[in-house]
C-alpha positions in Angstrom: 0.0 0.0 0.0 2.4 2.3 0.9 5.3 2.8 -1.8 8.3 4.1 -0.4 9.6 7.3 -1.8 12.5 8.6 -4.0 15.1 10.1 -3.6 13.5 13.5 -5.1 10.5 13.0 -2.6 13.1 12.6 0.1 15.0 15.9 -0.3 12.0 18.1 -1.2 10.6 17.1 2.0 13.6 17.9 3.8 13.9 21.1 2.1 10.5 22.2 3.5 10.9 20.8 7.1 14.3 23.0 6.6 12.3 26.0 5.6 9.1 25.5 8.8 12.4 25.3 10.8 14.0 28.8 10.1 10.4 30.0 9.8 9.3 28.7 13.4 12.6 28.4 15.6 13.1 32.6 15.6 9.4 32.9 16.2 9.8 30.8 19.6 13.3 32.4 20.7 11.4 36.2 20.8 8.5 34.7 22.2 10.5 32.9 25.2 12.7 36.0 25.6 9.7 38.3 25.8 7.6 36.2 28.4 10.9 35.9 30.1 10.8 40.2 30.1 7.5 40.0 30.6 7.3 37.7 33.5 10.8 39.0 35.2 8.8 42.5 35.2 6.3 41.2 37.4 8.1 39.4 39.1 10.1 41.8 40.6 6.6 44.1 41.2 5.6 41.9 43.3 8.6 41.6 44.9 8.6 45.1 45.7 4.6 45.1 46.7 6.0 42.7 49.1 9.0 44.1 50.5 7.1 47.3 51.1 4.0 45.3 53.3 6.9 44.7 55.3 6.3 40.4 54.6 10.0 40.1 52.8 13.5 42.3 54.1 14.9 43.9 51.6 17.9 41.1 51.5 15.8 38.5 51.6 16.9 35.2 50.2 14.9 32.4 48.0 14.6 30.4 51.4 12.9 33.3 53.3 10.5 33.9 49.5 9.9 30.2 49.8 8.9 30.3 53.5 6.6 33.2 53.0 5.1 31.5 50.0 4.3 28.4 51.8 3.0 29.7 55.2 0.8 33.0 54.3 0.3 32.4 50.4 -3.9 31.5 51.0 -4.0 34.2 53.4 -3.3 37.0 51.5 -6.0 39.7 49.8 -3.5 39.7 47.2 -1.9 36.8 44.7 1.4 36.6 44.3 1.3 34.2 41.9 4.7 34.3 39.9 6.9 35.4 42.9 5.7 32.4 45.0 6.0 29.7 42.0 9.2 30.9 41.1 10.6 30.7 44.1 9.5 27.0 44.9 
């Protein structure tokens, strides 16, 4: 049923796999790099938010982030959803 293909078939499908390559691979590097931006922005904000309510020092370390994160995360008003996972 299935005949196997040439040669020609091969390298013509290469070519295009090739081409979806170069075509997607930059379009995922700016992507990762600009959630990365995007992300590391908030990040720090809430950071900050944090820092200023007094619930991180302002050397804090990824233990005491991780420690806050764990023992007052549900009883917050507030989320601080991407500085608590990122720390864990």
């Amino acid at each position: 049923m299935n005949k196997p293909w040439t040669e020609e078939q091969t390298k013509e499908s290469v070519k295009r796999q090739k081409k979806a390559v170069y075509i997607i691979l930059p379009i995922i590097i700016a992507l990762y790099f600009s959630l990365k931006a995007i992300f590391g922005v908030w990040y720090e904000d809430e950071i900050q938010q944090l820092i200023k309510l007094g619930y991180l020092s302002t050397d804090y370390t990824k233990e005491d982030l991780s420690d806050f994160c764990l023992t007052y995360y549900n009883d917050l008003d507030e989320v601080y959803l991407i500085s608590c996972f990122w720390s864990l």
